[in-house]
N, C-alpha and C positions, 0 to 999 in steps of 0.2 A: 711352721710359718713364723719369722722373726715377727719380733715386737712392732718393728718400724713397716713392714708389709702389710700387717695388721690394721694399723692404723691407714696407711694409704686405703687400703680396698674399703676401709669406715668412712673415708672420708668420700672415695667415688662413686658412694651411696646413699649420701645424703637425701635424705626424704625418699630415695628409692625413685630420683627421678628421671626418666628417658625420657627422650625425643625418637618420635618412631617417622619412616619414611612421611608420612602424610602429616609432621612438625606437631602431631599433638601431644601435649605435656602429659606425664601419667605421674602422679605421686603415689608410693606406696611408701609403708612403716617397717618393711622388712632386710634379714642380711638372711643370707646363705645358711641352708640349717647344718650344724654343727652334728650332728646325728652320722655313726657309719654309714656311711653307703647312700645317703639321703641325695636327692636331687630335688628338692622343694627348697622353699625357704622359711625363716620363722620369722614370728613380728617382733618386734623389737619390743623388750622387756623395762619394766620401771628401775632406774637406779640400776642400768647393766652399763659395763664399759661402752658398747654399741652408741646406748640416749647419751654416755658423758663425751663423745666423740660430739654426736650430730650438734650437743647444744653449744660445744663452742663455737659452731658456722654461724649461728646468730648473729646478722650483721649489727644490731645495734644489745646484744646482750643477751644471753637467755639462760639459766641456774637455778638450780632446784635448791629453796630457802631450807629446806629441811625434807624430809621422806614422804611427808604427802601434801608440797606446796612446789609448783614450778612457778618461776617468773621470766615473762617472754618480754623483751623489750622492744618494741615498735618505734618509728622515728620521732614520735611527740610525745612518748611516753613509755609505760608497763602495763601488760594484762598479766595479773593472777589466776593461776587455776592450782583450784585444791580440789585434793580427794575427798570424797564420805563417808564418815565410820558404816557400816564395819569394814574394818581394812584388810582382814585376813578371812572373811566370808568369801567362797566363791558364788557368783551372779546373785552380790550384796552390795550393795554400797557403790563408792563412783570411783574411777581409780584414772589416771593421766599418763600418759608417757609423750615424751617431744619426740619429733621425728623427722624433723631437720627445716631447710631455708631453702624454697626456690626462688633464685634471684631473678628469674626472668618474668613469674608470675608478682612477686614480692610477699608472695604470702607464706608462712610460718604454717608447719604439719602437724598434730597431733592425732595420738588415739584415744579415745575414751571409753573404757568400760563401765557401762553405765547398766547396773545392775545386768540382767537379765540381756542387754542389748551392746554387740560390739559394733562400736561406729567410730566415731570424730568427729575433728575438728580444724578449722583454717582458722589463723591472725593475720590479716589484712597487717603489712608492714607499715603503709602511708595511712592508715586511717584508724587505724586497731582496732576495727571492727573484729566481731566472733562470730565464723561464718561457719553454716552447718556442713562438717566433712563425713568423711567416713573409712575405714578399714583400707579403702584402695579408691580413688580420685583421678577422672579422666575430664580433661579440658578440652573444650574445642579448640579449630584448630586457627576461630579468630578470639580465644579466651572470652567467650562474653557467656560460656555454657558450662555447666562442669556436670559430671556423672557420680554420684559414690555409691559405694559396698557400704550396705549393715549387712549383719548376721546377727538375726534374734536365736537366742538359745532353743533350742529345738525345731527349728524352722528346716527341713530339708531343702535347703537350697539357700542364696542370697536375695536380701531386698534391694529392688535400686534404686533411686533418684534422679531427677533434676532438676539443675536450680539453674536461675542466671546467676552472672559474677557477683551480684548483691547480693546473694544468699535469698532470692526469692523462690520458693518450690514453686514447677512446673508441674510435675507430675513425679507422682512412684507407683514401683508395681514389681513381681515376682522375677527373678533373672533367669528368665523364659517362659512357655506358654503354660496354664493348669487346664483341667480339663473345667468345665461348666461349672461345675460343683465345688472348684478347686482343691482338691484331694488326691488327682492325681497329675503327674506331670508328663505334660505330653511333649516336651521337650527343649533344653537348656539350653543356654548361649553361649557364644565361642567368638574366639575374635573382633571384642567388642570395640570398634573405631569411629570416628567421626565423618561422614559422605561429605562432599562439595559443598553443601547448603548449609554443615554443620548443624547435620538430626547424626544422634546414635543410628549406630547402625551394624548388625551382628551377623555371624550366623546360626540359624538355630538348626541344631541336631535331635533329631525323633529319634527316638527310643529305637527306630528299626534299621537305623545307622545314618537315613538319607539324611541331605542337607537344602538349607534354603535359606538365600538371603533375607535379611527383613528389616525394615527401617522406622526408627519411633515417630511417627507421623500427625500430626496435629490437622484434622477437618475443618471444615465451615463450620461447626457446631462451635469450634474451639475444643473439643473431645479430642485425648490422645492415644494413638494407638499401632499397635506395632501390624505394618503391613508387609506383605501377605500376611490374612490372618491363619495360626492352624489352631482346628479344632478340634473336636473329637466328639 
């Protein structure tokens, strides 16, 4: 692949973001994994050609001051994010990577390795607010909801979230069903999209291959929960 292909495909991946049929925005921090014969992709690395691509899309600026200092420019100003010693500790210290600019949300991507915990981070373009992201970011599909990926170190499987556009949490929990006890999983989630009324909405696969729809559903209680429940 030329130099200039190269850059094209860095650049049609900024923040890693689609529009899927049902117009909901998905951010991710990945390219294509460079690995023979690989058909995943990988996240995108601190100080790789990949982050020095994304951060020129920065509409009002964005540049890493030095090896463990980015600065993101927002329309009334700068947010700083630094790393924390130790810097060459793995699941130590806090570590940044940018991961690009969606102009239709206006908010700015990051990832954060934050010790023991893979997540991130949003920068609100018009406000420079720091809004809690995460590894992989699903919007509703009238932006007032968003969904993120953490992966805690040793956790089989991912945690999720949701917040409203302010960064307020709704609810988190396991990305799919545990059994009572939580120790075993009685089955993960697939197709994770936004329904009409804009609630998440998946399908979860059981262990014994069936499938079933199921929607994260908020009661009269105000208690959230994903229906149909399965149990075990």
């Amino acid at each position: 692949m030329t130099k200039a292909r190269y850059i094209l495909l860095l650049l049609s991946l900024v923040a890693g973001v689609t529009a899927q049929a049902n117009c909901q925005q998905i951010l991710q921090c990945s390219v294509p994994s460079a690995r023979r014969g690989a058909t995943d992709e990988d996240f995108v690395r601190p100080r790789s050609a990949a982050e020095t691509a994304r951060l020129k899309q920065a509409p009002h600026g964005a540049k890493r001051l030095g090896a463990h200092v980015i600065e993101v420019g927002w329309a009334r100003g700068k947010r700083i994010l630094k790393d924390k010693p130790p810097y060459n500790e793995p699941l130590d210290g806090v570590r940044w990577t940018y991961c690009g600019y969606n102009a239709d949300l206006k908010l700015h991507m990051l990832l954060k390795e934050d010790e023991a915990l893979f997540t991130g981070a949003l920068v609100d373009d018009v406000t420079g607010a720091l809004l809690p992201g995460g590894q992989k970011v699903l919007f509703s599909k009238n932006a007032q909801y968003y969904l993120v990926y953490e992966q805690p170190d040793g956790q089989d499987g991912e945690t999720i979230k949701l917040y409203r556009r302010n960064g307020t949490l709704m609810w988190e929990g396991y990305n799919g069903f545990l059994s009572s006890d939580g120790k075993d999983v009685l089955a993960n989630f697939e197709d994770m999209h936004w329904d009409d009324q804009n609630r998440p909405q998946a399908i979860a696969r059981l262990n014994d291959g069936k499938t079933q729809t199921v929607t994260l559903t908020q009661g009269s209680a105000g208690k959230w929960d994903w229906l149909p429940h399965i149990s075990k």
